[in-house]
ZAMAR-763913 format. One record per residue: residue in three letters; x, y, z of N, C-alpha, C, O in turn. Coordinates in pm, whole numbers, plus 50000, padded with zeros to 5 digits. Each point is the difference from the previous one (the first is absolute). Example, Ala and Ser with C-alpha at 12.3 -4.5 7.8 and 13.67 -1.06 7.14 Angstrom:
REM residues 2
Ala513194943150780499115011950000500905012050000501044999850066Ser498615010749862500825011950006499235010950073500515011150017
//
This chain:
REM residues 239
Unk531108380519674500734987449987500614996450134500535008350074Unk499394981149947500454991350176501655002449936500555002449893Unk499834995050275501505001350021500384982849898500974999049925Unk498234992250094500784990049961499734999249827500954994049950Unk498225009449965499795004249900500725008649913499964999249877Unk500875011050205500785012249964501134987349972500394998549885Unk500194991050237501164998450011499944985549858501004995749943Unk497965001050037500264987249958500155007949806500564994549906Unk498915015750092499645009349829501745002550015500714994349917Unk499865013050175501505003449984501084992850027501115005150010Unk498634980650008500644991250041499604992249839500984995649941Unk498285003450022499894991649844501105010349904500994995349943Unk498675017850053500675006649933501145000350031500735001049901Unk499944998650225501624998350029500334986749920500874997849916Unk498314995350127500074985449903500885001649858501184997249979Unk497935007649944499795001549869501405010049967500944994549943Unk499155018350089501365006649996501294992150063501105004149965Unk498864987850100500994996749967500374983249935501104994450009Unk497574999749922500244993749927500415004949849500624993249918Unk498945019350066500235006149886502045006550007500884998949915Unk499145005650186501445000950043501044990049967501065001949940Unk498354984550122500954991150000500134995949858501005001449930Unk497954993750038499364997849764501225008349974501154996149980Unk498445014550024500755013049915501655000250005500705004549910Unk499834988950228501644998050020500104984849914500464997649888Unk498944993950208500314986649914499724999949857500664990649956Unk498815014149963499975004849837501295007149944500694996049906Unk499525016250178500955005049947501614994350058501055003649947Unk498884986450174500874992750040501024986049855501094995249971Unk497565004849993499884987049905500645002249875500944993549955Unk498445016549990499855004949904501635010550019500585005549906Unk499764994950209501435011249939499875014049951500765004349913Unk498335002850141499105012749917499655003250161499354992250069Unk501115018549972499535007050116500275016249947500975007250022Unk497614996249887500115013049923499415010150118499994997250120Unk499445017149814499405012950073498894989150071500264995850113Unk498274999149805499085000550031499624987250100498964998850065Unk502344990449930499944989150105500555007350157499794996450116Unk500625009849853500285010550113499035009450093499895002350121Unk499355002549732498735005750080498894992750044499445001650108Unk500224989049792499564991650070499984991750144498965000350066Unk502404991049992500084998750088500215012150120499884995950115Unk500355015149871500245014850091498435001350009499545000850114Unk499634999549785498545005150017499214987850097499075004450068Unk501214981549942499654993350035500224994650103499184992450051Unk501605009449986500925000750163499365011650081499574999950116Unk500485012549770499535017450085498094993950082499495001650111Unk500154993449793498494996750008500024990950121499435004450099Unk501054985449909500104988250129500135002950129499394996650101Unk502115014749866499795008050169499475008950024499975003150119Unk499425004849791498875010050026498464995650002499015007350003Unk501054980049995499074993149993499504995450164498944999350064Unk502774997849961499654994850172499625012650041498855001050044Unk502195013649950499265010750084499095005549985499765009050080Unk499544989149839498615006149916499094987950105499245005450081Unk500804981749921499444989950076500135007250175498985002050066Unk501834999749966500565008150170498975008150009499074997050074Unk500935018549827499185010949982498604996350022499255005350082Unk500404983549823498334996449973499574993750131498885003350039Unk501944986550051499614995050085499865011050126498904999650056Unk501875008449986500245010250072498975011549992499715007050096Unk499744994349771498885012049938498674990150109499185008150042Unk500524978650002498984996550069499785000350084498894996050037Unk502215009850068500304996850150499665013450020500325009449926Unk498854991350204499625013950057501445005350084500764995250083Unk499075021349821501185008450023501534998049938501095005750006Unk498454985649946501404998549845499365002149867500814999049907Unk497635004350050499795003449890500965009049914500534996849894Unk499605015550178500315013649887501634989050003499684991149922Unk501565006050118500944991950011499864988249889500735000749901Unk498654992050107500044989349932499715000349831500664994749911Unk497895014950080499705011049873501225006349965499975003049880Unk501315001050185500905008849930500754991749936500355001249882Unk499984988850205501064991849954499674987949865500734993749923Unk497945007050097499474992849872499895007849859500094995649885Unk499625021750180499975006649875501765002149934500255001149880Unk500874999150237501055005849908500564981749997501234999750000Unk498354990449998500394986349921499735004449875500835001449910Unk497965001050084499365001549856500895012149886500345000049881Unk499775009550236500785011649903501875000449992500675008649942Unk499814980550128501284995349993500004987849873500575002149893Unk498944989150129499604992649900499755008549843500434993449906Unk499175015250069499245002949913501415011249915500175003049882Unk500504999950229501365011749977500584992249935500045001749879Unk500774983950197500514989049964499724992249869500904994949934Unk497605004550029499984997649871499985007349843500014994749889Unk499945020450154500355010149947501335003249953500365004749892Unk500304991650211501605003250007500444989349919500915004249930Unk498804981150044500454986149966499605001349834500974997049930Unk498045006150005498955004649888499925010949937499335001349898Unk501375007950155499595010649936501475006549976500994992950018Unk499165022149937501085008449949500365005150154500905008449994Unk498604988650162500445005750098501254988550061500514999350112Unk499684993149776500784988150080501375012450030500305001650118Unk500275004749804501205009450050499995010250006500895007749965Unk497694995850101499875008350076499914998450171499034994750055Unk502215011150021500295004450093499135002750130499874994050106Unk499625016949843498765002050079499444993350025499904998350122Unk499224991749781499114991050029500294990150074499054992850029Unk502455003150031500594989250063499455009650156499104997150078Unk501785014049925500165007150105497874998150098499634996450112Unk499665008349764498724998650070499264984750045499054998150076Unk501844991349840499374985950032500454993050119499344992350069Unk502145012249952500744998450105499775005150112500424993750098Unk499065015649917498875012050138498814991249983499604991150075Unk499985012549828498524986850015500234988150052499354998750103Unk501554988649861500524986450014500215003850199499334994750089Unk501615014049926500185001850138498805002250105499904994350108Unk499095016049833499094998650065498344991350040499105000350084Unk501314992049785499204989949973500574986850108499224992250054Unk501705007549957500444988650041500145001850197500044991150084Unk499995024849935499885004950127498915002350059499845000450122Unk498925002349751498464992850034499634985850064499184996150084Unk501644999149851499374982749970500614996450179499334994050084Unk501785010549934500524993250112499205002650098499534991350074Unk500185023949938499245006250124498524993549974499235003350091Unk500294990149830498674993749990500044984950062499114993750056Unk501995003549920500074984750027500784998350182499924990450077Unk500675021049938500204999050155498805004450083499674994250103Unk499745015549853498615005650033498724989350011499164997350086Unk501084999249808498574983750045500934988150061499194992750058Unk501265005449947501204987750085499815007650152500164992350095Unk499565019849935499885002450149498784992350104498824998249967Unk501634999150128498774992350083499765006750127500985004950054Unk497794996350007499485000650135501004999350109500395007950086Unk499994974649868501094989550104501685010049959501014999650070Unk498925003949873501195006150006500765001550122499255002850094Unk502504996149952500305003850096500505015749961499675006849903Unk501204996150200500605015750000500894996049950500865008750011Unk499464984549946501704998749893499505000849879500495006449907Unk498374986350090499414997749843499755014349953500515003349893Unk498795005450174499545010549971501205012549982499985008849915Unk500694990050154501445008949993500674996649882500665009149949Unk499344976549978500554997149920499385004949852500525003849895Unk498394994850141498915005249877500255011449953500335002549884Unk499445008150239500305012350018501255004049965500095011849968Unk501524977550028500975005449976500164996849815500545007449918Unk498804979250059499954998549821499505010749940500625004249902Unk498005003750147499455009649901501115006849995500764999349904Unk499415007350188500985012550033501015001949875500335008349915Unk499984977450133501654997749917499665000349823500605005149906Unk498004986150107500064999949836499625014949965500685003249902Unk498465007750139499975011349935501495004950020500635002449896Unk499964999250216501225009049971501094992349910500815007749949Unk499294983950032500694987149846499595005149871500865001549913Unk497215002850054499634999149909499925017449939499855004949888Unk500365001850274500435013449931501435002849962500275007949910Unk500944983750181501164996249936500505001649839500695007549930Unk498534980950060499634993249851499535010749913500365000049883Unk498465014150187499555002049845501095014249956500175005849893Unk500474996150250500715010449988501275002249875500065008549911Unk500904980150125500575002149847499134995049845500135007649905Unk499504986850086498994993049917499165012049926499834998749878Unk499595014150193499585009549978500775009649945499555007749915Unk501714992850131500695008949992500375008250044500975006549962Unk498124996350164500095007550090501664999850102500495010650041Unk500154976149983501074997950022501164994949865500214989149948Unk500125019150038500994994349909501314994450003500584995849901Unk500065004350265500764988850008499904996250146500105007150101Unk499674980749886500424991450114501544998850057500944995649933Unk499175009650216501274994950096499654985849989499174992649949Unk502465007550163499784982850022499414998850151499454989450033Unk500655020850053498894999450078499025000050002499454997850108Unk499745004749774498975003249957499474986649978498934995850044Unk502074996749872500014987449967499684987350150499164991150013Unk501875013550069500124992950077498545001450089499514989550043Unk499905021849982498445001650062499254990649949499644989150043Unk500185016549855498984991849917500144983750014498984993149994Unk502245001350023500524986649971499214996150127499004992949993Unk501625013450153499444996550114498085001249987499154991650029Unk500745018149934498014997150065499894992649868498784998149994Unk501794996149887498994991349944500524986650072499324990149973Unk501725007750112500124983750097498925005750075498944993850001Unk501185020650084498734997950070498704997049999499314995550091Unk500345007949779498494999349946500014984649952498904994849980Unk502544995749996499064988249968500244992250151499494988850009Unk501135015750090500004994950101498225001450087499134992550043Unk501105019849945497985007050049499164993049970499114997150080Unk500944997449770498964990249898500174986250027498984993350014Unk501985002049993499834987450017500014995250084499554988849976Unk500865012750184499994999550133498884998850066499954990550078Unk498575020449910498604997250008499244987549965499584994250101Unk500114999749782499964993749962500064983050098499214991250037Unk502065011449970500804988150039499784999650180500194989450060Unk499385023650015499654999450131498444999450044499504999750113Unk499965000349770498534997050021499894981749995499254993050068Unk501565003549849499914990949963500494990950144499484989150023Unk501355015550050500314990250112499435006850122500364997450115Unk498755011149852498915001950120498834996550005499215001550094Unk500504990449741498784992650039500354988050000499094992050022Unk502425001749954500394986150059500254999650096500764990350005Unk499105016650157499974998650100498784996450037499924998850122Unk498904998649810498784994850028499605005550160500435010250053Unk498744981049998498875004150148499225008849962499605002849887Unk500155002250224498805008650036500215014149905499015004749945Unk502265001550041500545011549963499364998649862499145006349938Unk501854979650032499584999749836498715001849961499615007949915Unk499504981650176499055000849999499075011049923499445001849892Unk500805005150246499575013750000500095012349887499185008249959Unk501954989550017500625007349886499374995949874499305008049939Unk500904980550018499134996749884498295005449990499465001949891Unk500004999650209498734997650055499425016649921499195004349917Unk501995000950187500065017549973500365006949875499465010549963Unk501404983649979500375000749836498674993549926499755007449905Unk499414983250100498784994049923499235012150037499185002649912Unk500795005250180498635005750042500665018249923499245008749957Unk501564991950045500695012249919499414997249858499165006849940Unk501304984650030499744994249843498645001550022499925012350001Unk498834983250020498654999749984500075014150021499465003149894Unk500775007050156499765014049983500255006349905499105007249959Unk501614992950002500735001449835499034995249923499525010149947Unk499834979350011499594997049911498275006650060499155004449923Unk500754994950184498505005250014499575017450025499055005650056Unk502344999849860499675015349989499955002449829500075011449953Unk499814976949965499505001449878498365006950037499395000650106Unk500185004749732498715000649962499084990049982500254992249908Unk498735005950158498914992449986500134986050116499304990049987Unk501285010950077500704991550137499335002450084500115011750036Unk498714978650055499744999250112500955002850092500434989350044Unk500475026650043500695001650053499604998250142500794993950071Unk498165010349980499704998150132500284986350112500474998450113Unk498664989649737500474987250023501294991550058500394994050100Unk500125011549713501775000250031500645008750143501104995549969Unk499005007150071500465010950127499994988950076500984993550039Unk497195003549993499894991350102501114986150046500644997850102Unk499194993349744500924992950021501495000049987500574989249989Unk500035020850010501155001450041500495006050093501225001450010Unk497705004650098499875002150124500324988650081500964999050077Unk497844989549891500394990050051501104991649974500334993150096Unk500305005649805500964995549957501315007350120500894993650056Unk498875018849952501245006850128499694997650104500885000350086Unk497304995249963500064995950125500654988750039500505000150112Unk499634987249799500204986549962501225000150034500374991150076Unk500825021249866501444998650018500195007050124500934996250072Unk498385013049964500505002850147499464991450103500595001950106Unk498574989949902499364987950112501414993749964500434996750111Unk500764998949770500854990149976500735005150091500064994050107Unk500815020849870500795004250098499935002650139500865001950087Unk497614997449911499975005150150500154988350111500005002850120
//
């Protein structure tokens, strides 16, 4: 299944969960009746929407050469966070303990998948050295956050300081500072246009045709060629 195929199947279904979400409040809004199962309902249907986007992260990421085994994980524990979650909502594990403790390690690492997939294909060629330091400082931050996270959650820590508190507080500003900062400096390095830009775009198209021409059954030799030329094209710009 194509990257844009994956996104448009999990993007209908985000659809749908949370039209069923919203139904399910405005009914029981109306109606004055917000019992057990309007509850699970909207919790199961909400759980599905955002495990839906990171399950979408995972699948797109499973296509890109050298984010397969990555993108495959994070799609498999959507599926098995999701699946805890509707167990826990449905079944006799709703007060059970444990089962929070393991969805909550799952939820954390599902969601510490999805990020490292989506900063991971957002990386470019054109990248500067800030961009890349920055990249380099989000992963960082989100695994040591997301081992944070599974530590009391597990049980393994059973009480949190307030320094403890206060760490954690700092690298998750850092990690959304890391994340959203990239983004936003690519973006005004290809609005400086010329030759650079040029170039840069030129070199990012010809990355991309490599990627797609190390599939199976792909005239690769071909492909090579013209994105050879495509780098000769941007370095005649700069030069």
């Amino acid at each position: 299944m194509e990257r844009g195929e994956i996104r448009r199947v999990l993007g209908w279904a985000l659809v749908a969960a949370l039209t069923v979400a919203a139904a399910t409040a405005i009914g029981a809004l109306v109606t004055g009746d917000f019992d057990d199962t309007e509850w699970r309902v909207i919790g199961t249907s909400f759980g599905f929407a955002f495990l839906s986007a990171t399950a979408a992260a995972g699948s797109s990421a499973r296509l890109r050469p050298r984010l397969e085994l990555l993108g495959g994980a994070t799609a498999v524990a959507s599926a098995l966070t999701f699946a805890l979650l509707a167990a826990g909502l449905w079944t006799d594990l709703l007060d059970d303990e444990g089962t929070w403790r393991v969805f909550g390690c799952l939820l954390i690492l599902t969601v510490a998948g999805s990020h490292a997939c989506l900063v991971l294909m957002a990386r470019r060629p054109t990248d500067s050295d800030a961009v890349r330091l920055l990249v380099t400082v989000s992963l960082a931050t989100a695994a040591i956050d997301s081992l944070f996270g599974i530590l009391p959650l597990s049980g393994a820590a059973d009480e949190v300081s307030d320094g403890f508190a206060q760490l954690l507080a700092v690298l998750v500003v850092v990690l959304l500072f890391s994340t959203l900062v990239p983004p936003i400096l690519r973006r005004l390095q290809r609005s400086q246009g010329g030759p650079q830009g040029f170039a840069g775009e030129v070199l990012a198209i010809a990355d991309r045709i490599d990627e797609l021409g190390r599939g199976p059954g792909i005239r690769t030799p071909e492909i090579r060629r013209e994105t050879e030329r495509l780098r000769r094209l941007a370095r005649g710009q700069t030069g």
